[in-house]
Legacy VTK file of the C-alpha trace (Angstrom):
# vtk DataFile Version 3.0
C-alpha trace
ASCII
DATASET POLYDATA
POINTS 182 float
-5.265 75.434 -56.760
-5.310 72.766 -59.295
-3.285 69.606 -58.973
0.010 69.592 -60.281
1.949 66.395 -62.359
4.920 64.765 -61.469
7.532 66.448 -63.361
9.029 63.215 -63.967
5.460 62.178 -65.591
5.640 64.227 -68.373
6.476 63.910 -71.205
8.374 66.849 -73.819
5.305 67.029 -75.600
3.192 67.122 -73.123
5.490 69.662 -70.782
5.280 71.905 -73.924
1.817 71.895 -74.164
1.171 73.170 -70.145
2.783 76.424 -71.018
0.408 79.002 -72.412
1.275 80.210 -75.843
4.422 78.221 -75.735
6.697 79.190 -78.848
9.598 77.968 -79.907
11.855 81.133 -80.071
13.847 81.680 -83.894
17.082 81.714 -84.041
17.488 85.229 -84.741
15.120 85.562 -81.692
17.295 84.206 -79.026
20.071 85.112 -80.308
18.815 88.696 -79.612
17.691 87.374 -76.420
21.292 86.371 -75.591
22.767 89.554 -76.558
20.803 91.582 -74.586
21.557 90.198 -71.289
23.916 91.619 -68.554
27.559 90.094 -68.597
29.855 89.838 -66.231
33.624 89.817 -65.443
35.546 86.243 -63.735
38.535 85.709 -62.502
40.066 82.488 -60.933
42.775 82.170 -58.488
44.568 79.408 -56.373
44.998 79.132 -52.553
48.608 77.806 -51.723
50.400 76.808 -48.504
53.561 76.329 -47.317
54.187 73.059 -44.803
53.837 75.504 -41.894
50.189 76.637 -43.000
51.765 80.474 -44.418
49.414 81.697 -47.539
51.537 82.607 -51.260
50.881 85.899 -51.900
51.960 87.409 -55.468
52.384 91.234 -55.729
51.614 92.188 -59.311
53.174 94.977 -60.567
50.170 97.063 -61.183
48.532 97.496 -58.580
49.618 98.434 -54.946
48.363 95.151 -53.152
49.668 91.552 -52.806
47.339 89.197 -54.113
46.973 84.866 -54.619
48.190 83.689 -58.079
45.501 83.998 -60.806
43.919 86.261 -62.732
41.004 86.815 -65.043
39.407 84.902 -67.354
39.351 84.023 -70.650
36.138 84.195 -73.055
34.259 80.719 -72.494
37.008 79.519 -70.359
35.896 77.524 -67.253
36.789 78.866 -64.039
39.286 75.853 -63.085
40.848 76.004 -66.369
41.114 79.605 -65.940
42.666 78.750 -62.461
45.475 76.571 -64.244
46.649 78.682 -66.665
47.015 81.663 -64.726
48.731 79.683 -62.231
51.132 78.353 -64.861
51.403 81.441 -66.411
52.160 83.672 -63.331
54.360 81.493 -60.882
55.279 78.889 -63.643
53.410 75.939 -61.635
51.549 73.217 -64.107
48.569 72.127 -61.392
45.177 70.671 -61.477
43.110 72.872 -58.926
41.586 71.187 -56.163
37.832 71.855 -54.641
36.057 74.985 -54.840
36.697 76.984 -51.552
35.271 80.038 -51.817
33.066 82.019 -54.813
33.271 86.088 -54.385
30.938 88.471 -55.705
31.650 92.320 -56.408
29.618 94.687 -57.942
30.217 97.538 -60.785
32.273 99.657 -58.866
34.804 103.006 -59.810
36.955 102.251 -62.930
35.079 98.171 -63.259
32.089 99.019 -65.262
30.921 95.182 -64.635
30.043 92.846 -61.578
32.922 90.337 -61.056
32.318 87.051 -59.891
35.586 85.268 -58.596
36.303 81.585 -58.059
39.288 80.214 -55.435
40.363 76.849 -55.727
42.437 74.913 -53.280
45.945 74.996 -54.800
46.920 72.457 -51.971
50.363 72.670 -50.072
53.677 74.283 -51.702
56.265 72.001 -50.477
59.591 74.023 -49.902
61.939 72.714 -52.933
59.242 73.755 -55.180
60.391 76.102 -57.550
58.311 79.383 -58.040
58.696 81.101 -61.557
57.428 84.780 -61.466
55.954 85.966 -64.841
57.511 89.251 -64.553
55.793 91.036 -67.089
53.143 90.998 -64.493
54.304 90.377 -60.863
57.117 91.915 -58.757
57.828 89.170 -56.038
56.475 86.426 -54.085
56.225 86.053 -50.443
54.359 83.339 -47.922
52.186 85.349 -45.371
50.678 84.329 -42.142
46.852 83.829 -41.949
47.130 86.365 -39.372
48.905 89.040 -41.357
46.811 88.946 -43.996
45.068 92.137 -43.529
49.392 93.875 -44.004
48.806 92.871 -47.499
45.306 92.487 -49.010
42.792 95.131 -49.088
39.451 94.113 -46.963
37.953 92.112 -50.017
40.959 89.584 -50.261
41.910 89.316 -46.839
37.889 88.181 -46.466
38.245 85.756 -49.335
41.248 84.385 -48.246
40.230 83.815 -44.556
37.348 82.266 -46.083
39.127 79.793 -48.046
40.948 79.090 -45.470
37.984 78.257 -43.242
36.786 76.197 -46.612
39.455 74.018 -46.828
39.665 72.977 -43.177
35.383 72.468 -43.277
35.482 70.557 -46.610
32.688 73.194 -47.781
32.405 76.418 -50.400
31.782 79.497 -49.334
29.852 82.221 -51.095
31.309 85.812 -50.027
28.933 88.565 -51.574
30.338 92.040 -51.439
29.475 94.059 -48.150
29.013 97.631 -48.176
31.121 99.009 -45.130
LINES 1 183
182 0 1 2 3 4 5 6 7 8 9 10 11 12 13 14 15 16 17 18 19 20 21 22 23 24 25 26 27 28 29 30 31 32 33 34 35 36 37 38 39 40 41 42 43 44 45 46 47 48 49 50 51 52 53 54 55 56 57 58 59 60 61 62 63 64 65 66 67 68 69 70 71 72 73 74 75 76 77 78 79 80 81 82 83 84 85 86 87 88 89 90 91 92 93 94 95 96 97 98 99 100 101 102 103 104 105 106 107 108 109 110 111 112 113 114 115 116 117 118 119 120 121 122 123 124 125 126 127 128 129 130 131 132 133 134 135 136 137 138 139 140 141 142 143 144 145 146 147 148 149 150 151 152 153 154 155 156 157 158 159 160 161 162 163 164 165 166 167 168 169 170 171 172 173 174 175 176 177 178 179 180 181
């Protein structure tokens, strides 16, 4: 096997010139390139709890589970910013979202033609004089929920990506949570 630079010895020029038949795509090129490749739904929620350590869970009003405040994402919107506004948006709460806890991936699946990849942030602790605004063009109610009744409310997928931000937060750490086939 022939010996290798230092990455951090070369130079552009020089990096350009160890790839064989190196071309510098057109514009037209890779912006072909970039429309051809697979896509992908996000969404972004927040992890809340009260003083007492019980997890806010929104029901929206289309579907038949509780869920935690977000929702998806916009086109080129980061996932914390995403994580703001649909936090403003559905329970009328203007926060900056705190660390990463947990990043969920589902695949294509029934009526979602795409893989989903979902981001939790820490929401931090909902003290309890803090006023909760329902958008109610969206959501039916509100309603703090303890760790261990989780599974009353959220399908299998949430209850695992709650429990797992929950674990997060107390371990400082992310968590990736792939989809498991049962």
């Amino acid at each position: 096997m022939p010996d290798c630079p230092d990455p951090a010895d070369i130079k552009v020029a020089e990096a350009d010139a160890l790839l064989p038949d190196a071309t510098v795509p057109s514009d037209e090129a890779e912006i072909a390139w970039y429309a051809s490749l697979p896509t992908l739904f996000g969404a972004a929620a927040a992890l809340f709890t009260s003083p007492d350590g019980r997890v806010l869970l929104v029901k929206p009003n289309y579907r038949e589970h509780w869920s935690l405040p977000g929702g998806i994402l916009e086109d080129g919107e980061a996932p914390h910013a995403g994580c703001r506004r649909e936090v403003a948006e559905e329970i009328g709460l203007d926060i900056t979202p705190g660390p990463l806890l947990v990043v969920g991936w589902t695949p294509p699946e029934g009526l979602r033609p795409r893989s989903s990849v979902h981001f939790v942030f820490d929401g931090g602790e909902i003290r309890d004089h803090t006023a909760i605004r329902l958008q109610t063009e969206e959501l039916d109610a509100y309603r703090f929920v303890l760790a261990s009744d989780l599974d009353r409310y959220l399908p299998p997928l949430l209850s695992a990506r709650v429990a797992a931000g929950l674990r997060s937060r107390s371990t400082g750490s992310t968590t990736y949570l792939p989809w498991a086939s049962s």
